[in-house]
N, C-alpha and C positions, 0 to 999 in steps of 0.2 A: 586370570590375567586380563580377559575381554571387561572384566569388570571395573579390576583397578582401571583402566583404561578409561572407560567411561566414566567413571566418576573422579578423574583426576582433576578436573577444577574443585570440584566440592569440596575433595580433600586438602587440596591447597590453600581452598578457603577457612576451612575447620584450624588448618595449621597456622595461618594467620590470625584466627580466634587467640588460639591456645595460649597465644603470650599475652592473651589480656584476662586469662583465668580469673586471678585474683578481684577485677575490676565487679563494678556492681553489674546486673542485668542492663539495666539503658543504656551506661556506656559499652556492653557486649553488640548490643542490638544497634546502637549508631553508628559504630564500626564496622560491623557487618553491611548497612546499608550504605556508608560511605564505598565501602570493598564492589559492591554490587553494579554502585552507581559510576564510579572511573574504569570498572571492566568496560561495562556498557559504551562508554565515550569512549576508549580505546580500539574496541571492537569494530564498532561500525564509523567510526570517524578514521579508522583504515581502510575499512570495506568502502566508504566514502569515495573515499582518494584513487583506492583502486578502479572504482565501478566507473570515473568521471573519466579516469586515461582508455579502458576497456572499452568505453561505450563509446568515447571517437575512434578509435582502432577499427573497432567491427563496422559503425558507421560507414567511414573510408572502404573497408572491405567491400561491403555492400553497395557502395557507391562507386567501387573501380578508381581507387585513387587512395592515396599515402593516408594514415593518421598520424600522431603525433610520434615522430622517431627522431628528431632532433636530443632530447635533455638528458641522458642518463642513458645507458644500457637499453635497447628498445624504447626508446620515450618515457619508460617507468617513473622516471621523475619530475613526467611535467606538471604533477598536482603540485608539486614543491614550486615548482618555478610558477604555478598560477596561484599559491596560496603568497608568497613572496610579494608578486605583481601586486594584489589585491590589498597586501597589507599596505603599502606603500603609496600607493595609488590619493592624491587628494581627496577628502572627504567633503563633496560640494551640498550642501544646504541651502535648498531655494529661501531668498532675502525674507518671503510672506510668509514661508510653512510654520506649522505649529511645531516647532522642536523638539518637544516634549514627547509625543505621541508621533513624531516621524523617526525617533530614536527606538521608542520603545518597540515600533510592529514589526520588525525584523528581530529582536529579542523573543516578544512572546509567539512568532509562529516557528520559532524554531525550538523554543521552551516546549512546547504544545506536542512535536514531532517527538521531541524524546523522550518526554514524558509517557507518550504512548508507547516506547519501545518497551519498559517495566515490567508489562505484564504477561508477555509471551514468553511459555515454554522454551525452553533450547536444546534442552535435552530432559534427561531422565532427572527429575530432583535440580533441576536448572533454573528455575522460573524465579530471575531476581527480586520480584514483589507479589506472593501469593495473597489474595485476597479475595472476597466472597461474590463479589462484583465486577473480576476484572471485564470484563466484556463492555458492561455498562461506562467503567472508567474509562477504558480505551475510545468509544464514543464520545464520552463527557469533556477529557481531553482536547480531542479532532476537534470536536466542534467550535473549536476558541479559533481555528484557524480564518473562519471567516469573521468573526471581532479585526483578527490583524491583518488581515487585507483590508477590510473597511479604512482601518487607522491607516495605513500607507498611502491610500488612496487622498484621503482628508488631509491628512495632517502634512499630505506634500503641497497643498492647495494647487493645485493643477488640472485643467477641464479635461485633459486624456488621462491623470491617473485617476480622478475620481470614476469619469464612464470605463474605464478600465476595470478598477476595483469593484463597481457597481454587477457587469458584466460577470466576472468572476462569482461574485457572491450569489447571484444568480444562477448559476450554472452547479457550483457546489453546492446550494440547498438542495437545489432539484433531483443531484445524483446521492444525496444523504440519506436521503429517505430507501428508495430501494437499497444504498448498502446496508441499511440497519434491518430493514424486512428483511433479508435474504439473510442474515442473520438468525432469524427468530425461528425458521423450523430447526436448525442444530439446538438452538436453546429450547425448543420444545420437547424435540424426542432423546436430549439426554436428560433435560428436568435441572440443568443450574446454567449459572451465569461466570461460574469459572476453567478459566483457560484449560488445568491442570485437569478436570475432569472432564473436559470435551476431548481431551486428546486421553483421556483412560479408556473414553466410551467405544472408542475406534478400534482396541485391543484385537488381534484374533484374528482367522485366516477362515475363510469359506470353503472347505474341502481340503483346507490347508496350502489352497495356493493363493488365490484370490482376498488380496487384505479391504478389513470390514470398513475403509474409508469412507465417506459419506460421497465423495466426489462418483463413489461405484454406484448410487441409487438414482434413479430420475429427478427425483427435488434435489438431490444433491450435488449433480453433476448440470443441471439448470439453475442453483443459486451462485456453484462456482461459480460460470461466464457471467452470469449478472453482477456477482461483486467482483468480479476479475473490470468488467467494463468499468465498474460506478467508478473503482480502485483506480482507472487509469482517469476520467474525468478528477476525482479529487485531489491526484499528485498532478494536474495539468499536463500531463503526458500526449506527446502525438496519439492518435490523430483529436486530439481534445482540447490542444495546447494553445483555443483561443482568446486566454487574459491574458496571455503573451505572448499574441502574434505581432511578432517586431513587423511586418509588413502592415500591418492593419492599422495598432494601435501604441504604437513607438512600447513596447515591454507593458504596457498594462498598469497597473499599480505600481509597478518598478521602475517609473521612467526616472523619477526625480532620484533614485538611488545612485550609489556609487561607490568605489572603493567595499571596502571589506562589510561594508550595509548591505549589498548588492550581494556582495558572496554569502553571506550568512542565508537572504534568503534563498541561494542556487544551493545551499548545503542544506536548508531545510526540508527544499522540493525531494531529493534525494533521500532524508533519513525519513520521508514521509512515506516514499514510496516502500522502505524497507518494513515500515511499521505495516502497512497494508497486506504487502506479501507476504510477512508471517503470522498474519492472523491469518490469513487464505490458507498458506500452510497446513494453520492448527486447526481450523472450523473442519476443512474441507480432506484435507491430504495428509490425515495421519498424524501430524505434528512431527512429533521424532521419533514414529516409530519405521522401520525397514520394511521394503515393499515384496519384500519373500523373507520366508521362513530361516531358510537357509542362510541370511544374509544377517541375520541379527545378533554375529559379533562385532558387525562393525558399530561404532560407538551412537551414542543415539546424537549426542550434537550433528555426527557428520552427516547424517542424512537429515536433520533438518534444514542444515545450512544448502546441502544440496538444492534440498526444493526449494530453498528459498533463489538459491541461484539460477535456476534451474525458470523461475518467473520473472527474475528480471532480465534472464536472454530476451525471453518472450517481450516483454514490456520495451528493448533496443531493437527487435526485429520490426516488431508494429511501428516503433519510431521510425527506422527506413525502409519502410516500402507502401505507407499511408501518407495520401495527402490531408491537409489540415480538413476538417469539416465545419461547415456555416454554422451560425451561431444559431440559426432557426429550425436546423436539422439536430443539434444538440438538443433541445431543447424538446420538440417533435419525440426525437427517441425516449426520452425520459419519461413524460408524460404518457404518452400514446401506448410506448411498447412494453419497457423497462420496467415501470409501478405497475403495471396489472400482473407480468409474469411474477414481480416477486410474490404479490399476494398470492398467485397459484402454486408459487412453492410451499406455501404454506396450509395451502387447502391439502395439495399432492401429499405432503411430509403427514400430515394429519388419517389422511388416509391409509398411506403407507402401515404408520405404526397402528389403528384399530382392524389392517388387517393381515397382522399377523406377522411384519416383520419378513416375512418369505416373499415367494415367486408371486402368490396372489396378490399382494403388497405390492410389488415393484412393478408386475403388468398394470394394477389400477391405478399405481401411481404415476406411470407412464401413460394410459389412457386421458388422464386427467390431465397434465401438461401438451400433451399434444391435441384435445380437442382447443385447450384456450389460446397454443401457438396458431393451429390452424385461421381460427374464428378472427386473432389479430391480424393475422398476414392478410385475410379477406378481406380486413374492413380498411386497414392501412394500406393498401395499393394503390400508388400513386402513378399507375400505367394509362387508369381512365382518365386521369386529373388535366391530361396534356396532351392537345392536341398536338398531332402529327408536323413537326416541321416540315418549312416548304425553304430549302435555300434556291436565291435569286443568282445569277452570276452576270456581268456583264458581257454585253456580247461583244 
């Protein structure tokens, strides 16, 4: 029964093959990719909608004060009523922009967001587009995203959306680099570049209670927070969300936006952030597999979706209770802290695995990130840097 369970989309899916038996293999196979590819938009283009009324909800929570309970039943349908607004709304195009390319950079950054959703697991035999490099593609993807901020910025001819967009591009090269290192000890101590077997590699229970997660080893529980941070700098997330501090720099690359241009990229930022946490998920926490023994008739979707949910509470709590941070303290972290600890994940993961995989593995792999945390917090102290304020009062 736990089985049909779990595998009831596959088989839904099989069932919707079956009446194209007779047809050749390409059209089996385009079908099947068409099938894969409107689940996907359905899925999280709900999850979307949900996550946008949820996160002012908890927001207001967190704030001592109403979210949205005005449109529907509990406010449940104010994405209805803000997709409506948006659609409707005049589509203003600055007189000078490049049309062309201020059209196009809300299409290809939100192109780019879904396209990366493809290649994560979801559950058991779930993985809409297995291929031999997903990891690699899911990067190859992302990274088009700063091409279309650059385009929005440009092509709106505007001196705050370009220093906006400039800004931006700036900040997400800087945190790309550590999300792709913090990447690279999983792909070293499982030996591929696909999805489907980084979450095989994770199988299996430590005594039978403790699951073989990577998040449970010192490199791995030190590349999580690293790509958990880089994750929140490259969806622009608080406290990171400086290419669109409407106080600083009127939205960043998004000023000249508008109407449903402007939603497309607030739906981008969203499905970006989804693509992020389910690769954290898959690298880091299992993928879909259950976090006790005991627990693994519930279906493997549910407990992916869990953690996946489970990261973006995380990602609306750091939204309300973090102030914005300075563009020069973003930037400081990156460089200074961020890029040297990932490389030590990497030294640490390496060590790990030639020694042995055990306790002697985990102590020396813990000895080795804690001499290079120490050594940074030493040299990055910025307690000498400032002299002692002296306030003056009038008398």
């Amino acid at each position: 029964m736990s089985k049909s369970v779990d595998q009831i989309f596959v088989n839904a899916k099989q069932w919707l093959l079956s009446w194209l038996m007779p047809a050749p293999a390409w059209v089996l196979q385009i079908a099947s990719s068409l099938i894969n590819i409107f689940t996907l938009l359905a899925v999280f283009l709900t999850l979307f909608a949900l996550m946008s009324v949820l996160e002012r909800k908890i927001l207001g929570r967190i704030q001592n004060r109403y979210g949205p309970n005005r449109v529907g039943p509990f406010g449940l349908l104010q994405p209805v009523a803000d997709g409506i607004k948006m659609l409707i709304k005049e589509d203003i195009v600055p007189a000078r922009a490049d049309k062309l390319v201020h059209f196009l950079a809300p299409i290809l950054i939100a192109a780019a967001a879904i396209l990366a959703l493809g290649v994560v697991p979801y559950g058991r035999n779930m993985t809409p587009f297995t291929i031999d490099g997903g990891i690699l593609f899911f990067f190859a993807v992302g990274s088009t995203t700063e091409l279309a901020v650059f385009m929005a910025g440009w092509g709106s001819n505007n001196k705050f959306s370009m220093l906006g967009a400039m800004r931006a591009i700036a900040q997400m090269i800087s945190y790309e680099l550590p999300l792709i290192i913090t990447v690279l000890p999983v792909v070293m101590v499982v030996g591929s570049l696909t999805p489907d077997r980084i979450v095989a590699a994770q199988t299996g229970y430590t005594l039978g209670l403790v699951p073989r997660w990577f998040v449970f080893t010192p490199w791995g529980a030190t590349a999580f927070i690293l790509f958990f941070v880089s994750g929140l700098v490259e969806s622009n997330r608080t406290p990171f969300d400086v290419p669109e501090g409407e106080s600083e720099i009127v939205a960043g690359h998004m000023t000249e936006y508008s109407g449903f241009k402007y939603a497309t990229f607030f739906m981008a930022e969203y499905i970006g952030m989804f693509a992020i946490t389910g690769l954290a998920a898959t690298l880091f926490l299992g993928g879909w597999h259950s976090p006790l023994s005991v627990l693994e008739f519930i279906p493997s979707y549910v407990w992916f979706f869990t953690k996946l949910s489970a990261l973006l509470m995380v990602y609306v709590w750091l939204r309300g209770t973090l102030p914005r941070t300075r563009i020069d303290q973003i930037m400081n972290f990156a460089w200074k802290f961020i890029l040297p600890m990932s490389f030590t994940c990497v030294i640490a993961a390496a060590v790990w695995h030639y020694a042995g995989r055990g306790l002697r593995g985990w102590l020396w792999s813990f000895v080795v990130i804690a001499i290079v945390y120490t050594a940074l917090s030493m040299l990055l102290d910025t307690q000498r840097k400032f002299a002692p304020r002296i306030y003056r009062f009038a008398e």
